[in-house]
Backbone as a printed PyTorch tensor [residue, N CA C, xyz], in Angstrom:
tensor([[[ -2.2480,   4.9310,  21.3120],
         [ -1.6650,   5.1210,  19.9850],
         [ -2.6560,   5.9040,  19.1230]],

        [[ -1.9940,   7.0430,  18.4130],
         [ -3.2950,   7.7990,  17.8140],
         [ -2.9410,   7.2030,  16.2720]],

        [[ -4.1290,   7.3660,  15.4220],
         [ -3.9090,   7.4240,  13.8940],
         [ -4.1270,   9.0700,  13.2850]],

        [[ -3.8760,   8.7370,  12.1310],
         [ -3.9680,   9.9830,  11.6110],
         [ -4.4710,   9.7890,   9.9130]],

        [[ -5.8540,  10.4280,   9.6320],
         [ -5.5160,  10.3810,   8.1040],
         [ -5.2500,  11.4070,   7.4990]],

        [[ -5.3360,  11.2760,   6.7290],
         [ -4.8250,  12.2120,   5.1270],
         [ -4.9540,  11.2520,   3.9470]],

        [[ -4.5620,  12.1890,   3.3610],
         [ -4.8000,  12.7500,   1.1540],
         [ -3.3410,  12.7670,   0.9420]],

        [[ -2.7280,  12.5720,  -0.2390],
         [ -1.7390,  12.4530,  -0.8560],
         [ -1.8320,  12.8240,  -2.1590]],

        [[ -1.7650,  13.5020,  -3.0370],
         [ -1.7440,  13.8740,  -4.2650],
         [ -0.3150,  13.8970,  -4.8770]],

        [[ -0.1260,  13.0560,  -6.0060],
         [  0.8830,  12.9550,  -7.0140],
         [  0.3540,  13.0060,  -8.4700]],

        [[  1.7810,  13.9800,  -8.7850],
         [  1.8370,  14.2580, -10.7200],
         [  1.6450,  12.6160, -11.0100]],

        [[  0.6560,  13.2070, -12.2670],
         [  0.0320,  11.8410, -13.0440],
         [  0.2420,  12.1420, -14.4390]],

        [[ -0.6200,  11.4400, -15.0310],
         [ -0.4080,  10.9260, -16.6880],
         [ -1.9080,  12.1790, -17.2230]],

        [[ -2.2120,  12.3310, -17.8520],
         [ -3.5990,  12.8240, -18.3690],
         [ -4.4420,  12.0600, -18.8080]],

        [[ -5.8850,  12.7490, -18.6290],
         [ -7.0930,  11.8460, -18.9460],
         [ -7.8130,  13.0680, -19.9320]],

        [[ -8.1960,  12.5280, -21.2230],
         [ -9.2300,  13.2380, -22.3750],
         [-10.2000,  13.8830, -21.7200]],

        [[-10.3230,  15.2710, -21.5550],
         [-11.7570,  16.3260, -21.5060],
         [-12.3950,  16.2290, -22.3850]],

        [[-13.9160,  16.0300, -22.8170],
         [-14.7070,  16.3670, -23.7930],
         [-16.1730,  16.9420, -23.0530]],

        [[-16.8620,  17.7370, -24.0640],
         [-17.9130,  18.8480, -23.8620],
         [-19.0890,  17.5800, -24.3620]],

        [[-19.8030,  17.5630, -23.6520],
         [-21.4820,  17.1900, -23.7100],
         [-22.0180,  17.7110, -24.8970]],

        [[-22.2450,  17.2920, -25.6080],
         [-23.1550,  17.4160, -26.7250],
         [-24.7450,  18.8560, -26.4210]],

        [[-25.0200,  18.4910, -24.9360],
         [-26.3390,  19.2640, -24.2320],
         [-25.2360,  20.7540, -23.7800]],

        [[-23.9210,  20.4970, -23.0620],
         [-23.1990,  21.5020, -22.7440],
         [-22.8910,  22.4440, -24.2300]],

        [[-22.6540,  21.6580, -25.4620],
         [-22.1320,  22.5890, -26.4570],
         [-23.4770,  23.7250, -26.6490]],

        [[-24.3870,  22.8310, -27.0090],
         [-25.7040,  23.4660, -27.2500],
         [-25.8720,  24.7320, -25.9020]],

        [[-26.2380,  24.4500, -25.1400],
         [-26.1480,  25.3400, -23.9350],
         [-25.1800,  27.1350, -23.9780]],

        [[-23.5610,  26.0960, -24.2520],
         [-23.0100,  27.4880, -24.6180],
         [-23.1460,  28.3890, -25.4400]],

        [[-23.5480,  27.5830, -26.7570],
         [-23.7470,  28.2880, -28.3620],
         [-25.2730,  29.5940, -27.6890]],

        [[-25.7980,  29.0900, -27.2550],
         [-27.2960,  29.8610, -26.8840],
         [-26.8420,  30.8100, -26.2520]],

        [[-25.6710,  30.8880, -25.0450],
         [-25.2060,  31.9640, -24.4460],
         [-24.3100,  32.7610, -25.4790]],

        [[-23.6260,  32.1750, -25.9010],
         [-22.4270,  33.0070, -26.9060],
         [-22.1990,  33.1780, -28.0280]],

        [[-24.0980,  33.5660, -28.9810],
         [-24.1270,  33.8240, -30.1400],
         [-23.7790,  33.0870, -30.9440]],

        [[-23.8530,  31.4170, -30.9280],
         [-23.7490,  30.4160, -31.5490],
         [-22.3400,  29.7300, -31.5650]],

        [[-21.4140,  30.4150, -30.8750],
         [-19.9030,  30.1810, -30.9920],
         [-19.6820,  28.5080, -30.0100]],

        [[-18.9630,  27.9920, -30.5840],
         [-18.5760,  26.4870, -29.6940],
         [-17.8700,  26.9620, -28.7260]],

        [[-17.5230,  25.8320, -27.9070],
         [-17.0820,  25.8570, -26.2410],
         [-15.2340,  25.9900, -27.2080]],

        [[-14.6240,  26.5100, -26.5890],
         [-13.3320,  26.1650, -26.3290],
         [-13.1620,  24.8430, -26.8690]],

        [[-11.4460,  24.3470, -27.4810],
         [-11.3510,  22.6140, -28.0490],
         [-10.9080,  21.9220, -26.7220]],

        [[-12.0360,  20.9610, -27.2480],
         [-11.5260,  20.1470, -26.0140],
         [-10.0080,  19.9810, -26.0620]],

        [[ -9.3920,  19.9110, -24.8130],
         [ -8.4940,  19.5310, -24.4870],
         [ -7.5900,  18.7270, -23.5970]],

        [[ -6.5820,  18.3240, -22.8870],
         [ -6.4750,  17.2550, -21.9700],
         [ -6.2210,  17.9610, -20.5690]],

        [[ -6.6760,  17.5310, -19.3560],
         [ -6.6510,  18.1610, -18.2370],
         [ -6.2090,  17.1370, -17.1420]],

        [[ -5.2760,  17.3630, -16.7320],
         [ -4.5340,  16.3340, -15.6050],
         [ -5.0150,  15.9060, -14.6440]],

        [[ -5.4900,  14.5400, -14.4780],
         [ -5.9290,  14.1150, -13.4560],
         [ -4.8100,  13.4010, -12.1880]],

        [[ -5.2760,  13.7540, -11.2570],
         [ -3.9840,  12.7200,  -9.9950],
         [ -4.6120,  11.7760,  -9.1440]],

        [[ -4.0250,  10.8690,  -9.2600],
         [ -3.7560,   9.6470,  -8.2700],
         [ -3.6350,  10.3210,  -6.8410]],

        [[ -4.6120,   9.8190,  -5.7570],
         [ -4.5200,   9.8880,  -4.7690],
         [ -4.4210,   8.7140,  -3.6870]],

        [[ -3.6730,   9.0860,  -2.3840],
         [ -3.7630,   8.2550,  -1.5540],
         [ -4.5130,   8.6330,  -0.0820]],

        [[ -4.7930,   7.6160,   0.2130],
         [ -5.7600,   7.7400,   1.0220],
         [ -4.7880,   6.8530,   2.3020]],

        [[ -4.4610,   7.6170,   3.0830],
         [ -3.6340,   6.6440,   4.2120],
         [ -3.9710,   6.9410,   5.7910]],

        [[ -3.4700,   5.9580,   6.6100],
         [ -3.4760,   5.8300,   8.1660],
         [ -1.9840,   6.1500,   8.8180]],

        [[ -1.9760,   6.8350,   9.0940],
         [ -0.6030,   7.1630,  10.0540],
         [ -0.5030,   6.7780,  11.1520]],

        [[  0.4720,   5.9480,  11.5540],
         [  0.6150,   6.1790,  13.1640],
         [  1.5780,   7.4370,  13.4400]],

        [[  0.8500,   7.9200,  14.5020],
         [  1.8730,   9.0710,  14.4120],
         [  2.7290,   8.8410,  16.1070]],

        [[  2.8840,   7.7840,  16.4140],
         [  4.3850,   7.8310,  17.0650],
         [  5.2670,   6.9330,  15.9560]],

        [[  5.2630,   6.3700,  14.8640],
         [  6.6780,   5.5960,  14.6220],
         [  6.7810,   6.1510,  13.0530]],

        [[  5.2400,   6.8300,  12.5320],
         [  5.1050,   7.7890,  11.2980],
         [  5.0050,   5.8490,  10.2540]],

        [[  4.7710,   5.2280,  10.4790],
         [  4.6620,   3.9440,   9.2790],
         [  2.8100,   4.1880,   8.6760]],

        [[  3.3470,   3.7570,   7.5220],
         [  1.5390,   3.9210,   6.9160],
         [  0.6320,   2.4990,   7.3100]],

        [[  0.2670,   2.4970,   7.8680],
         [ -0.9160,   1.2460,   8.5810],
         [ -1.7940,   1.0590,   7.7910]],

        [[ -2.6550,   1.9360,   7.1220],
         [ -3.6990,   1.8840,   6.3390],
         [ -3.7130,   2.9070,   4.8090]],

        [[ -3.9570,   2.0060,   3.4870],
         [ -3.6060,   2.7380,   2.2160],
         [ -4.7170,   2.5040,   1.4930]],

        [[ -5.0900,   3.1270,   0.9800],
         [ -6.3010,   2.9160,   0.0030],
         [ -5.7990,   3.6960,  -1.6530]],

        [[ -5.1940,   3.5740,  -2.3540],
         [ -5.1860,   4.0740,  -3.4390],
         [ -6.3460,   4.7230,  -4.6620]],

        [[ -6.3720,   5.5130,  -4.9820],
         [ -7.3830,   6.0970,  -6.0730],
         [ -7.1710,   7.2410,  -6.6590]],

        [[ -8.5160,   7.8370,  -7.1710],
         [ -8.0990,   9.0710,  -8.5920],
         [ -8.8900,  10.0370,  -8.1580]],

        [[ -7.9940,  11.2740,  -8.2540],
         [ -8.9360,  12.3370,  -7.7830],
         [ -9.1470,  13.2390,  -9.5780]],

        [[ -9.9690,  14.3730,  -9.5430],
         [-10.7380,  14.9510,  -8.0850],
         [-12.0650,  14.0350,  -7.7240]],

        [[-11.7370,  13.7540,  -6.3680],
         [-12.6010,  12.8060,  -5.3710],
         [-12.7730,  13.1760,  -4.0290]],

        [[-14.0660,  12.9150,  -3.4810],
         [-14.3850,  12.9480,  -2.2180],
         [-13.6150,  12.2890,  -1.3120]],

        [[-13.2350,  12.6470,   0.0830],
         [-12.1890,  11.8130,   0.5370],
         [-12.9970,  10.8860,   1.2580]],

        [[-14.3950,  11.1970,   1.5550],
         [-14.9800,   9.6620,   2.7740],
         [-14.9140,   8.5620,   2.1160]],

        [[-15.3580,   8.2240,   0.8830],
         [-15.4830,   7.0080,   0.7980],
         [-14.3790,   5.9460,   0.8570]],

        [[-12.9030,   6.8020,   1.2510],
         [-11.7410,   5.6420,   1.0940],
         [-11.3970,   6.0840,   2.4480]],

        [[-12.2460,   6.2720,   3.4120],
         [-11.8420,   6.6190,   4.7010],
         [-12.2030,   4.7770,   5.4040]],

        [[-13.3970,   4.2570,   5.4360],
         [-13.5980,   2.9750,   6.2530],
         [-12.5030,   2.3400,   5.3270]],

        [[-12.3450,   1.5040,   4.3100],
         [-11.3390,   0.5860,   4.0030],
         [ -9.5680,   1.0890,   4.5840]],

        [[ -9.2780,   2.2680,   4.7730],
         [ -8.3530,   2.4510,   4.9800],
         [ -8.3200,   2.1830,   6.3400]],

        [[ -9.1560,   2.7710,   7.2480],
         [ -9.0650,   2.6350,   8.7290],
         [ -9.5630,   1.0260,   9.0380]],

        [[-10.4410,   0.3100,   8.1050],
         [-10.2160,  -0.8100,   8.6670],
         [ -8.8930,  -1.6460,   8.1510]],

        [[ -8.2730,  -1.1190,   7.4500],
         [ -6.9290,  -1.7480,   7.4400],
         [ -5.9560,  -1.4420,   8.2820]],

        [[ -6.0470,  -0.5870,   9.1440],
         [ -5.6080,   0.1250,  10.0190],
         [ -5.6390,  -0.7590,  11.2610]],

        [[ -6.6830,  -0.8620,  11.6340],
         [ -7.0810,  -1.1140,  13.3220],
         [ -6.6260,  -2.5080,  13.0400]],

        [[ -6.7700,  -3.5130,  12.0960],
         [ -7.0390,  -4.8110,  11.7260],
         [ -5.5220,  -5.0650,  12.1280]],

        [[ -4.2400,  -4.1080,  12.1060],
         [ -2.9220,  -4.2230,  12.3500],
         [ -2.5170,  -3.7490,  13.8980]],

        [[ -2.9700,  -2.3430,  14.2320],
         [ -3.1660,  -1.9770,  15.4850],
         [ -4.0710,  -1.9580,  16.2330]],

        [[ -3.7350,  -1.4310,  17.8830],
         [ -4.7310,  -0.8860,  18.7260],
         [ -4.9010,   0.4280,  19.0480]],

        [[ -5.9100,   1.4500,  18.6730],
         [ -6.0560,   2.9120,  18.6380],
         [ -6.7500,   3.1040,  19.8030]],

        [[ -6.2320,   4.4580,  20.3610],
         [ -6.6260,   5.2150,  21.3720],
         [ -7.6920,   6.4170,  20.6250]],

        [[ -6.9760,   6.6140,  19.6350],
         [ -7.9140,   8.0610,  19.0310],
         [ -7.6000,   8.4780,  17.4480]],

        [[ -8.3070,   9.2510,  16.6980],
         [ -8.4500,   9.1150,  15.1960],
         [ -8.0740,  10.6640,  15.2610]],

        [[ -7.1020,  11.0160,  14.3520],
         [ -7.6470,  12.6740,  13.8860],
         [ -7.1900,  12.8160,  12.5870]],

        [[ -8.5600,  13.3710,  12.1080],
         [ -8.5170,  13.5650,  10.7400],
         [ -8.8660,  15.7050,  10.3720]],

        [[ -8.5320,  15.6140,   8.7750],
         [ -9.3380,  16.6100,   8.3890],
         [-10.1930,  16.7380,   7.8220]],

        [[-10.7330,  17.9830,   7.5410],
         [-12.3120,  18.6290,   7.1480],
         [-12.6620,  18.1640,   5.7630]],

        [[-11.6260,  17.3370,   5.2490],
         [-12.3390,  16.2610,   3.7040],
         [-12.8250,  15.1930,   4.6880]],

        [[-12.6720,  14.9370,   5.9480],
         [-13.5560,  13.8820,   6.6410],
         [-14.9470,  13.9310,   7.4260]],

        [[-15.0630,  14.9170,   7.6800],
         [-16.0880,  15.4890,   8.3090],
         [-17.5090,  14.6870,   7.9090]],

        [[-18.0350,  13.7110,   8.4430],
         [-19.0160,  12.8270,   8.1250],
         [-19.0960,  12.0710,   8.9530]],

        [[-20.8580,  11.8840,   9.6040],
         [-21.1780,  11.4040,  10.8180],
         [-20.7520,   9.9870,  10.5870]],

        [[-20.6580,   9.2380,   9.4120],
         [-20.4450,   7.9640,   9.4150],
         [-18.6200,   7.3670,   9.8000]],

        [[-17.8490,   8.3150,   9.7510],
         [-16.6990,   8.3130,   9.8500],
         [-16.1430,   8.5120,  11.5170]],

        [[-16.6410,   8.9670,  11.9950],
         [-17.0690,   8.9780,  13.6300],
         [-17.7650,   7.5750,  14.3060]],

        [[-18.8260,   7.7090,  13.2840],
         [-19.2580,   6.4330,  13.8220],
         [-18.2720,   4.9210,  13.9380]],

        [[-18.0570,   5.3030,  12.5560],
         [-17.1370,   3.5330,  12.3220],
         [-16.0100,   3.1500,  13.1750]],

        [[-15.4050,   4.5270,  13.5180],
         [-14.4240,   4.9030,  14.6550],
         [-14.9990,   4.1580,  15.9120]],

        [[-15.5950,   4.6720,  16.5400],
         [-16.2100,   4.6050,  17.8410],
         [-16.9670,   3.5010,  18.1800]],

        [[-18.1480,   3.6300,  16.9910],
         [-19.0580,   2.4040,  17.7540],
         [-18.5380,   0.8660,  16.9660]],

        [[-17.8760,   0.5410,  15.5660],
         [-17.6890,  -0.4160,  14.7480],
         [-16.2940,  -0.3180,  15.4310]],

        [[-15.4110,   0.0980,  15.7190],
         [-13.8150,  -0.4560,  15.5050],
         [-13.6890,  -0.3370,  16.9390]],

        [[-14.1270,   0.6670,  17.8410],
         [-14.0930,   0.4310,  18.9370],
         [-13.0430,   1.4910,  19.5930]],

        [[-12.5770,   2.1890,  18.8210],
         [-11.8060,   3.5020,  19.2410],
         [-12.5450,   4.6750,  19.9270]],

        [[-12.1510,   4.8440,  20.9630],
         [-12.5510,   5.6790,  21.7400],
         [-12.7810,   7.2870,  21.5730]],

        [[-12.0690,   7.6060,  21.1160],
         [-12.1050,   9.2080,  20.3200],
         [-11.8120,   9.3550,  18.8710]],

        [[-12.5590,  10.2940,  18.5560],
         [-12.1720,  10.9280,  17.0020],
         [-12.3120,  12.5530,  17.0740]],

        [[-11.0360,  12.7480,  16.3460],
         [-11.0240,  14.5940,  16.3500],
         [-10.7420,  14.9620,  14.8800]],

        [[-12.1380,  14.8800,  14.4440],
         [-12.1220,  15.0050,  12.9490],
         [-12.4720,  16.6730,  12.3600]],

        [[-12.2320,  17.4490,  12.0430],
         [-12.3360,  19.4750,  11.8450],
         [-13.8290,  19.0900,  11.0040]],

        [[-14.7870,  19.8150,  11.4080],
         [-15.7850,  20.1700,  11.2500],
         [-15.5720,  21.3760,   9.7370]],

        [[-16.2660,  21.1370,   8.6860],
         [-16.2910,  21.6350,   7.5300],
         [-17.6000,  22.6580,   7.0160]],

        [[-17.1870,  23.8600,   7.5120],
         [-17.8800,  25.0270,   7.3160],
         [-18.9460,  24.8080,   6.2760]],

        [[-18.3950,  24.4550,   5.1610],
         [-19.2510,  23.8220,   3.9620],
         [-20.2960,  23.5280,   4.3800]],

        [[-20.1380,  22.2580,   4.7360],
         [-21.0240,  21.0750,   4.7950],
         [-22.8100,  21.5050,   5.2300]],

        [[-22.5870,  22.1450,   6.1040],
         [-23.8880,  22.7250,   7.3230],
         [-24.5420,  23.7450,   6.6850]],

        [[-23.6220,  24.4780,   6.1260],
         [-24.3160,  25.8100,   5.6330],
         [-24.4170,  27.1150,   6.7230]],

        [[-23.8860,  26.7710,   7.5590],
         [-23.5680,  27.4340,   8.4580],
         [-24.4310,  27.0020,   9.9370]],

        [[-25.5150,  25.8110,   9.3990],
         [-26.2390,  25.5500,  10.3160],
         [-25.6320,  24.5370,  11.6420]],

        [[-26.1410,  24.4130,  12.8470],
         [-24.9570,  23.6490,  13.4620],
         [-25.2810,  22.1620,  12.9850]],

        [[-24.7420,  21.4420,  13.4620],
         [-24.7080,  19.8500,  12.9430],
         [-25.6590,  18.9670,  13.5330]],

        [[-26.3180,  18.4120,  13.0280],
         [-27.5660,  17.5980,  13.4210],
         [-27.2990,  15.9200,  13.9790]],

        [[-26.2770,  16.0410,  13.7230],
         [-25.9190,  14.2120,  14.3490],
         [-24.9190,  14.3870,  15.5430]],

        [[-24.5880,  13.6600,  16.3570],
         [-24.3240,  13.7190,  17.5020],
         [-22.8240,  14.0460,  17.7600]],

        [[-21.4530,  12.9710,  16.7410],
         [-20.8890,  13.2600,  16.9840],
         [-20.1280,  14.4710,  16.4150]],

        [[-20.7270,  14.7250,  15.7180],
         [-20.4220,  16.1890,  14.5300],
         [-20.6780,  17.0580,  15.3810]],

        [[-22.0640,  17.0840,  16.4340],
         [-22.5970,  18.2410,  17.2140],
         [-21.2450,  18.3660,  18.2930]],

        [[-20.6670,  16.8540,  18.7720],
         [-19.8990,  17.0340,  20.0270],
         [-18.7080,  17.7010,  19.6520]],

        [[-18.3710,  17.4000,  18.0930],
         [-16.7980,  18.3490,  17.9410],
         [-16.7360,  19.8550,  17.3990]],

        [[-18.6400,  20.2720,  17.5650],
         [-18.9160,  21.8570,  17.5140],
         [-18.3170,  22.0960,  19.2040]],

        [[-19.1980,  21.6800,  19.9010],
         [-19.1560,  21.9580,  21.4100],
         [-17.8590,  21.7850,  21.9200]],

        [[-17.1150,  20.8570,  22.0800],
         [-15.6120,  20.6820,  22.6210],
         [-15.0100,  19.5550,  21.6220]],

        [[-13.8210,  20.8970,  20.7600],
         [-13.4610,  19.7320,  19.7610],
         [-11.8500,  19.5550,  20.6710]],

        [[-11.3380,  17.9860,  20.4440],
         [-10.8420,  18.0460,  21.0750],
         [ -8.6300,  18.1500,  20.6300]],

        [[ -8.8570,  18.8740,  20.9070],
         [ -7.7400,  19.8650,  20.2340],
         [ -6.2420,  19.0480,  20.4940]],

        [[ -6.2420,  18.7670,  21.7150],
         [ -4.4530,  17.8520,  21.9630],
         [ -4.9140,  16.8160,  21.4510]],

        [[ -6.0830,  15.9670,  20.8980],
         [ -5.7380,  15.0370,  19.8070],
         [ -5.6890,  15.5850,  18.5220]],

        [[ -6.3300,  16.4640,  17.9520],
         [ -6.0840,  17.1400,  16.5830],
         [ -4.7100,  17.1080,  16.3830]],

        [[ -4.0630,  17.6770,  17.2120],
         [ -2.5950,  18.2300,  17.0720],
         [ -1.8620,  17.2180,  16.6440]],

        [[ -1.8160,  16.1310,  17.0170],
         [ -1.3030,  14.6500,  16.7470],
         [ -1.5120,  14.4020,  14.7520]],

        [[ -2.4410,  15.5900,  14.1350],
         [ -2.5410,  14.9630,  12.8070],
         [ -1.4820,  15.7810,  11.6810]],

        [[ -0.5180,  16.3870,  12.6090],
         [  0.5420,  17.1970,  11.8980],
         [  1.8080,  16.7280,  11.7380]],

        [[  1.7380,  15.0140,  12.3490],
         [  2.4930,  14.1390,  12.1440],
         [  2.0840,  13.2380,  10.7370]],

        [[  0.8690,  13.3880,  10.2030],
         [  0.6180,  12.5410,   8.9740],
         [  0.9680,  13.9040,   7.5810]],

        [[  1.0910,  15.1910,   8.0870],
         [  1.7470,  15.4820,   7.1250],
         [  3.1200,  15.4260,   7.0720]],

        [[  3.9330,  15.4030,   8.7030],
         [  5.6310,  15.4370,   8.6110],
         [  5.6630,  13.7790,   7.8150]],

        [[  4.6420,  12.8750,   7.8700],
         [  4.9540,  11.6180,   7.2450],
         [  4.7540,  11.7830,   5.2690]],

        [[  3.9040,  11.9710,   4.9870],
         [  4.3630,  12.2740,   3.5480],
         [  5.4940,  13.3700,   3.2850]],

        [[  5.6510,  14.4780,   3.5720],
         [  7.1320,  15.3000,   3.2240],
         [  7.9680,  14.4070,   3.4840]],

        [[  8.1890,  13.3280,   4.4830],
         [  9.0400,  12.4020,   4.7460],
         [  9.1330,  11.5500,   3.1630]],

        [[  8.1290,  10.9940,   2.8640],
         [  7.5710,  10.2070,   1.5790],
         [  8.3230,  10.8890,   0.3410]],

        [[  7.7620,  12.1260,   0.3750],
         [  7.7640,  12.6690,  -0.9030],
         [  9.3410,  13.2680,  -0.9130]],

        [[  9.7980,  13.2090,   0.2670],
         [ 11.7830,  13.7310,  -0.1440],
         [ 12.5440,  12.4710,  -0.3790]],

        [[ 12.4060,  11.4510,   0.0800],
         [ 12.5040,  10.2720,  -0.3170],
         [ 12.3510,   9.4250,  -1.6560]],

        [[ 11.1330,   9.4640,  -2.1680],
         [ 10.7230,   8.7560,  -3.1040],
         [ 10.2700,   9.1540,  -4.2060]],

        [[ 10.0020,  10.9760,  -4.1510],
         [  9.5930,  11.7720,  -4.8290],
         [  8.2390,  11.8710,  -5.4530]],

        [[  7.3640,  12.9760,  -5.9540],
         [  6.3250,  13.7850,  -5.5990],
         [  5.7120,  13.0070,  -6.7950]],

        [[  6.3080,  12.4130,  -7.9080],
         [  5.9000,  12.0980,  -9.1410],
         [  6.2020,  10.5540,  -9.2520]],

        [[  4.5170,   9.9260,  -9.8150],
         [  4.9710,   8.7600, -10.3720],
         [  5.3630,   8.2300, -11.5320]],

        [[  6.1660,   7.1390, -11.5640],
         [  6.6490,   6.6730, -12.9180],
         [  6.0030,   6.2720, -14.1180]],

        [[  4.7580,   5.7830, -13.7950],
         [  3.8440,   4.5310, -14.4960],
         [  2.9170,   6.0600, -15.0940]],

        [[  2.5030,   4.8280, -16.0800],
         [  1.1510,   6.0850, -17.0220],
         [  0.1650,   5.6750, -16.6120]],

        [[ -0.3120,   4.2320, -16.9200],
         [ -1.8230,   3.4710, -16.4810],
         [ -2.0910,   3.5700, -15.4480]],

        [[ -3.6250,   3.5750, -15.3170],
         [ -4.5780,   3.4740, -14.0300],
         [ -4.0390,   2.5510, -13.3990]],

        [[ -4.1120,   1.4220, -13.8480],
         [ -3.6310,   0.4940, -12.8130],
         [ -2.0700,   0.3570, -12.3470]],

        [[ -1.2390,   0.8910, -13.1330],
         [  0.0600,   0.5430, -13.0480],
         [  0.2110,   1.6620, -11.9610]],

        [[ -0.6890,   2.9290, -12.0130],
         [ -0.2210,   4.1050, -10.7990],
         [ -0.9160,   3.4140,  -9.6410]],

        [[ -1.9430,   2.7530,  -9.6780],
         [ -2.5910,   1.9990,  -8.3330],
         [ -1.6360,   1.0900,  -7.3060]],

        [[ -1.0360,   0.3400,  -8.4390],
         [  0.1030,  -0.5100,  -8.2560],
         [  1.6020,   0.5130,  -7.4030]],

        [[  1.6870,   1.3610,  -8.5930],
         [  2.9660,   2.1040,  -7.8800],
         [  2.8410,   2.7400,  -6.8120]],

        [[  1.5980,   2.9880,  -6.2190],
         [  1.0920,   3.8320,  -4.9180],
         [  1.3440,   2.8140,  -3.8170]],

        [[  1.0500,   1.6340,  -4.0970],
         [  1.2180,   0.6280,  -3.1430],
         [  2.1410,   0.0530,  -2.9220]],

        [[  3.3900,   0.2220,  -3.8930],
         [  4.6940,  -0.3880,  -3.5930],
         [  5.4020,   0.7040,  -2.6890]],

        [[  4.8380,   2.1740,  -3.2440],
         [  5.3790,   3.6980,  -2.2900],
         [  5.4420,   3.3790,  -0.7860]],

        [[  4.2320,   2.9570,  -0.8350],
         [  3.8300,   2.6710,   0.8980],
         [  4.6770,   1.7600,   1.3870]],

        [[  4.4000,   0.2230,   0.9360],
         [  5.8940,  -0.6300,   1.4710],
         [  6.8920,   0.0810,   1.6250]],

        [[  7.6920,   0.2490,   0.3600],
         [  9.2190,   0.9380,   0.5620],
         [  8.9920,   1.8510,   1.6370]],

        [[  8.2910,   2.4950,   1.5500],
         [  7.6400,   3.6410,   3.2250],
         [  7.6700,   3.6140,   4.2710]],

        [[  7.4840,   1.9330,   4.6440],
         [  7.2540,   1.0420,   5.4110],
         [  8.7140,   0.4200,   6.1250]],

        [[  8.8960,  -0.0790,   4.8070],
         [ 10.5260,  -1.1090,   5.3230],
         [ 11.4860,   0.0800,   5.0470]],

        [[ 11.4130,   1.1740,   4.5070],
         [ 13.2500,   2.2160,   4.9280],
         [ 12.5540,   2.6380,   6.3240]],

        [[ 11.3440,   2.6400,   7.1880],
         [ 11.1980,   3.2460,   8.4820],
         [ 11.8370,   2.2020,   9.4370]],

        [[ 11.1270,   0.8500,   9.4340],
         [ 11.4440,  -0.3570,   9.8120],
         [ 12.9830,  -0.3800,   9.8910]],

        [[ 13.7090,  -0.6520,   8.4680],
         [ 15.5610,  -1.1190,   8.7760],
         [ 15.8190,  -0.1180,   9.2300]],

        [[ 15.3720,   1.2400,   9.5870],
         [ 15.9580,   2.5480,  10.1040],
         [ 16.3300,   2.3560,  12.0260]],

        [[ 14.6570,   1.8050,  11.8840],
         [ 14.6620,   1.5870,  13.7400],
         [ 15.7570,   0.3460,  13.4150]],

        [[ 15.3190,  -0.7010,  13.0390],
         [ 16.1630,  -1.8310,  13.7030],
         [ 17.8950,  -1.5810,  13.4100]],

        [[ 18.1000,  -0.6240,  13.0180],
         [ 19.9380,  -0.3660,  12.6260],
         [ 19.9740,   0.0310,  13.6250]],

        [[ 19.2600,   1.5010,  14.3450],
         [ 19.4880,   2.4390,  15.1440],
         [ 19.2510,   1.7590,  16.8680]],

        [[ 18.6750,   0.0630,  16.7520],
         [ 18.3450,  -0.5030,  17.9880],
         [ 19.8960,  -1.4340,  18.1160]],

        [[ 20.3370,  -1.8160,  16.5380],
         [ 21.2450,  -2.6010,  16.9960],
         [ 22.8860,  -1.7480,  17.0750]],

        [[ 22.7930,  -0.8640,  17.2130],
         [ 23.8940,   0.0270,  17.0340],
         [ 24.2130,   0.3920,  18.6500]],

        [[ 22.5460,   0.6600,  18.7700],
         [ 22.6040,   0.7070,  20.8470],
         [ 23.0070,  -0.0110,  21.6560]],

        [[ 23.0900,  -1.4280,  21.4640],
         [ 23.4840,  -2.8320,  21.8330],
         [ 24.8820,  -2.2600,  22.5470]]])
């Protein structure tokens, strides 16, 4: 059984921009004393952080949060919510995952045998990768599991024609909340889908 992660981004509410007191000063010195632009409000989004199985497409593992954000750090809570439900053969992620510790937790902590996570040009500087399993998916990355992670995007377009791209709620917490009810409902219309389509076979 492979997993799959991904990112999820949904329209949100706005969060207040304001200029640094050291930033105003800074600009005025470049631009003949003139202030920065007025502050103004700049849209922040709620992200999800999920586990796919990608034979039955159900979300196994959810981590909710606010971007713009790094994607590792909601990579272990999600995958250990993951494995804690299933048994994995192999992980494939993308190049917001790319981090020796994310390989690791895979392999040597959860006990999954492969990870085919895209190596992130960024990251190295062009230099090759200094930790082992980062070095092994320079050398032979392994590609018929990659392929398996184009099922965690047919699973959100699934999500997002369904339940739609935008959430309802304004608050931090109330969008934390609504991300996690997304996933259930996500969950149980996949669920009564199989069990209609098993008892119809009868």
């Amino acid at each position: 059984m492979d997993a799959t992660g991904l990112d999820a981004r949904y329209a949100s509410a706005h969060y207040r921009y304001t200029y640094s007191a050291r930033y105003a000063e800074s600009y005025g010195a470049l631009h003949r004393g003139q202030p920065p632009a007025r502050p103004h409000y700049r849209p922040g989004h709620p992200k999800l952080t999920a586990v796919v199985d990608a034979a039955s497409h159900l979300i196994v593992g959810a981590v909710p949060g606010l971007g713009p954000a790094h994607d590792t750090p909601a990579f272990a809570p999600a995958m250990r919510q993951a494995a804690a439900l299933l048994h994995f053969t192999a992980v494939a992620a993308d190049a917001g995952y790319d981090a020796e510790h994310c390989h690791a937790l895979c392999r040597d902590t959860l006990g999954i045998p492969e990870t085919a996570i895209a190596l992130n040009p960024r990251t190295a500087g062009g230099r090759p990768p200094r930790t082992p399993y980062r070095r092994a998916m320079q050398r032979h990355f392994p590609q018929a599991v990659y392929r398996h992670r184009q099922q965690a995007e047919s699973t959100f377009s699934q999500h997002k024609r369904r339940l739609g791209a935008a959430l309802t709620t304004r608050s931090t917490p109330a969008q934390m909340r609504e991300l996690t009810l997304r996933v259930l409902t996500h969950n149980l219309s996949i669920l009564h889908r199989l069990r209609t389509g098993f008892q119809q076979s009868r």
